[in-house]
Structure formats: structure tokens, C-alpha cells
C-alpha positions in Angstrom: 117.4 10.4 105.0 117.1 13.7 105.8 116.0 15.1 109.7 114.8 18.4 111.2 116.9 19.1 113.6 116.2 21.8 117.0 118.5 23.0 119.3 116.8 25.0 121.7 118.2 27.2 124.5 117.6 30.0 127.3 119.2 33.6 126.1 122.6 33.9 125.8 123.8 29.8 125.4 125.2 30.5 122.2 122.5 29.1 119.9 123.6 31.9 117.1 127.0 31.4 117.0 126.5 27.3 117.1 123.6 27.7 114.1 127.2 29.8 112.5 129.5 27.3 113.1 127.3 24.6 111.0 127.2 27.3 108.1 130.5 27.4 108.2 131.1 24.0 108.3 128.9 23.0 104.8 130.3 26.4 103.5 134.3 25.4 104.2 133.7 21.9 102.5 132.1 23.7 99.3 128.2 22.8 100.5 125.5 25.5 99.9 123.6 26.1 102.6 120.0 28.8 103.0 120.0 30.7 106.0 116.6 32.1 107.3 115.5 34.2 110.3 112.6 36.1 111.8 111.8 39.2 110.4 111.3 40.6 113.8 114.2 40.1 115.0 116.3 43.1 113.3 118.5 43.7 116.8 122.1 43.5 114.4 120.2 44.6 111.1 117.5 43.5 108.7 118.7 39.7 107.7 121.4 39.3 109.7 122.1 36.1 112.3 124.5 37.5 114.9 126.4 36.4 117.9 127.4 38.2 120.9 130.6 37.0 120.0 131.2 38.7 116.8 129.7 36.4 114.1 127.3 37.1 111.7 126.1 35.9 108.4 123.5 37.5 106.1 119.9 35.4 105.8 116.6 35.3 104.4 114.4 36.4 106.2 110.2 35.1 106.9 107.9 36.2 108.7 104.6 34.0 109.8 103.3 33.9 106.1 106.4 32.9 104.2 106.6 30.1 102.3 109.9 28.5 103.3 109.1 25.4 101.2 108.8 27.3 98.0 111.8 29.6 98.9 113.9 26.2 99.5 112.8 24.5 96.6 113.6 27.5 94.1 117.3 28.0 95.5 117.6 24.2 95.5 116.7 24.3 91.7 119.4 27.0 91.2 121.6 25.1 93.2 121.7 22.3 95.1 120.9 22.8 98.7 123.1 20.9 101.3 121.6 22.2 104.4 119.0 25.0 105.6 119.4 26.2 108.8 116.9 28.7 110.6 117.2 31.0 113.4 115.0 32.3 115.9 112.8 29.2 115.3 110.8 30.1 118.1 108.7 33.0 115.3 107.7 30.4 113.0 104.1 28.7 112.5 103.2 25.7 113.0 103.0 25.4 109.4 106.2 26.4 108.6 107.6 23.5 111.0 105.2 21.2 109.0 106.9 23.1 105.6 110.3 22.2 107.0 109.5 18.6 108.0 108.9 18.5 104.4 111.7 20.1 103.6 112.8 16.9 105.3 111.3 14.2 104.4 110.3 15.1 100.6 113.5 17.1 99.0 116.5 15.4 101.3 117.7 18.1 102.8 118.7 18.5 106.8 116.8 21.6 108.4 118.9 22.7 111.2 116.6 24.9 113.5 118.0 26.8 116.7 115.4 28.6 119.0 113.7 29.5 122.4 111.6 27.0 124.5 109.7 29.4 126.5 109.2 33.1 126.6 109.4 35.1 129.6 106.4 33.8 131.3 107.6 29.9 130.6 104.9 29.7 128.0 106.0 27.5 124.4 106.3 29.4 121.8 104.1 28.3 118.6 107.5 27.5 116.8 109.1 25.9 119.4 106.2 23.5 120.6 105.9 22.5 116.8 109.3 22.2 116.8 109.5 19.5 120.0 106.2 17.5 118.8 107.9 17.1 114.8 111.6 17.8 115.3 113.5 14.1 114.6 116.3 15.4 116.9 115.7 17.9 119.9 118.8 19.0 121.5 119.1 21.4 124.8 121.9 24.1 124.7 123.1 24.8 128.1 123.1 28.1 129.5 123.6 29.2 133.2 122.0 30.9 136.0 123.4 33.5 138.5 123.8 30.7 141.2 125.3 27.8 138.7 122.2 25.6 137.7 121.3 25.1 134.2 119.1 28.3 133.0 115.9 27.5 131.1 114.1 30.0 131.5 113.8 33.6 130.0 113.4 36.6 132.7 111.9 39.3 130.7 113.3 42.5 133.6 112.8 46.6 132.6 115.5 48.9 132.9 116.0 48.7 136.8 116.3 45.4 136.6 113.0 44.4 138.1 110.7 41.3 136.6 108.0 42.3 134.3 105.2 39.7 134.6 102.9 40.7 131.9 103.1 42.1 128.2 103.1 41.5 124.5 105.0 37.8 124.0 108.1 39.4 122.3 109.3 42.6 123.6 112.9 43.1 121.0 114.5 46.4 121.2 113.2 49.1 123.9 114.6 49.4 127.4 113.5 46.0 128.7 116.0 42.9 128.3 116.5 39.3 129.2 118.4 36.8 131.4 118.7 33.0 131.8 117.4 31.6 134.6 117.3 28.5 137.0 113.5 27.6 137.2 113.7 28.5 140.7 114.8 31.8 140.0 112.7 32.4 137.4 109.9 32.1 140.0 111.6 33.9 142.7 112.0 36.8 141.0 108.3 36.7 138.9 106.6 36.5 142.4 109.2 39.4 143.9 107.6 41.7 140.8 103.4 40.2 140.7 
């Protein structure tokens, strides 16, 4: 029986390049494998999943209204589908986790689903929280703070490297960025900006 997998991480843990590895993995043992991620998320080009380490793999891409179901089941009746994996999990619906559950649980095939937790004020996103209530397996990627700890948290900080404690949900491109935190730090530095 199939399951719907999600690893989920802080920035920077390597979620990418482990969602690459799998590909490769089905791919080198002559599996076919559908690759999606978020439309919104165009930082290394328009359909591409990237690492920081110099992977990267073309993929579908969906926004909130795609039908990944019916995208799944028409490759899968051109040719068989070992595996779907999906990046940037934290973008999709709720009804796109339910879509891949059935993905799941209808058609035999593994969804593999790597993602954010929390956004930068520690808040699920509506992908991820799907994602931990339906998900069959939940894995944590570690990442690491400044001081050592485990990071899980996402400090959204503007060009001068201050905290920004309010805004849109997803900020990609501009001259804000992120870094993984310690929950301590997270709040250290969100109180240090309010």
C-alpha cells in the first residue's frame, strides 16, 4: 500500500536536494517519477526544484487550483508512475493534500512531499497543517541555529538584517531573506524588531 509521505524542515536543511536524491533514486533503477512544485516559487526559474548545492530537476508546476489528481492520473496512463514527489508542499490546499492522499490510497502510488512547518511568524502553513493531520509518515529534517540547537523556525529579516514581524505570508524574491532558527531565537529577535 501506497503512503503520503512529508518531510518538513526550517530553510536551508536540505529538503530540495533530499526530495532530488529520491528522484534520482526511482530514476537510476528505471522508475518514472512526476515532479511538481509551487508556481510561486520561480527563485532558480519557472519549474525548476533547485538546491543550494547545485541540483536541480525540471517539474510541473501547480498553483492552489491545479488538479494534481488529474495531472497524476493522465501521466500514469501514459506511463506508469512509480513515485510523485512535490516540493514546496507548504503552497498547496488543503484539497490538494486530500488529492494526493488519494493519489495514495486509490491509484498506488507513494507521494513524497517535502515543505515548511511554519512561516516566519511560526504560523502552519495551509499545506503543511494538511500535510501533518493526513500525511501517513511525517518526518523532521534538521537544520541548525546560530548557537547549535535544532532550527525550526523561519526568521523572515530585511536587508540589514533586522526581524520583520509583519507582512504578506510569502515574501520570495525582493531584498528580504530567511534564516533558521532555535525557537528561542526566533523570539529573541521577533521581540528585538516589534
Amino acid at each position: 500500500m501506497a503512503k503520503l509521505y512529508f518531510y518538513y524542515a526550517s530553510m536551508n536543511a536540505g529538503k530540495s536536494t533530499m526530495l532530488l536524491q529520491a528522484d534520482f533514486n526511482y530514476r537510476e533503477r528505471g522508475m518514472h517519477t512526476m515532479l511538481f512544485t509551487a508556481s510561486v516559487h520561480d527563485r532558480d526559474g519557472h519549474g525548476v526544484i533547485a538546491s543550494r548545492i547545485g541540483l536541480d530537476q525540471q517539474a510541473s508546476v501547480f498553483t492552489g487550483e491545479t488538479d494534481l489528481r488529474a495531472q497524476v492520473e493522465a501521466e500514469h496512463a501514459r506511463a506508469k508512475l512509480h513515485c510523485v514527489l512535490v516540493d514546496e508542499a507548504q503552497f498547496l490546499a488543503r484539497s490538494q493534500v486530500l488529492q494526493l492522499a488519494s493519489i495514495c490510497d486509490e491509484l498506488d502510488i507513494p507521494v513524497l512531499a517535502y515543505g515548511l512547518r511554519t512561516d516566519f511568524e511560526g504560523n502552519l502553513f495551509e499545506g503543511s497543517g494538511a500535510l501533518l493531520a493526513l500525511a501517513d509518515t511525517l518526518t523532521e529534517i534538521k537544520a541548525i541555529c546560530r548557537c547549535g540547537r535544532k532550527a525550526t523556525m523561519n526568521l523572515r529579516v530585511d536587508a540589514e538584517g533586522r526581524a520583520v514581524v509583519e507582512g504578506a505570508q510569502t515574501e520570495i524574491g525582493g531584498n528580504e531573506r530567511y534564516v533558521a532558527m532555535c525557537r528561542r531565537h526566533f523570539m529573541e529577535e521577533r521581540r528585538r524588531s516589534a
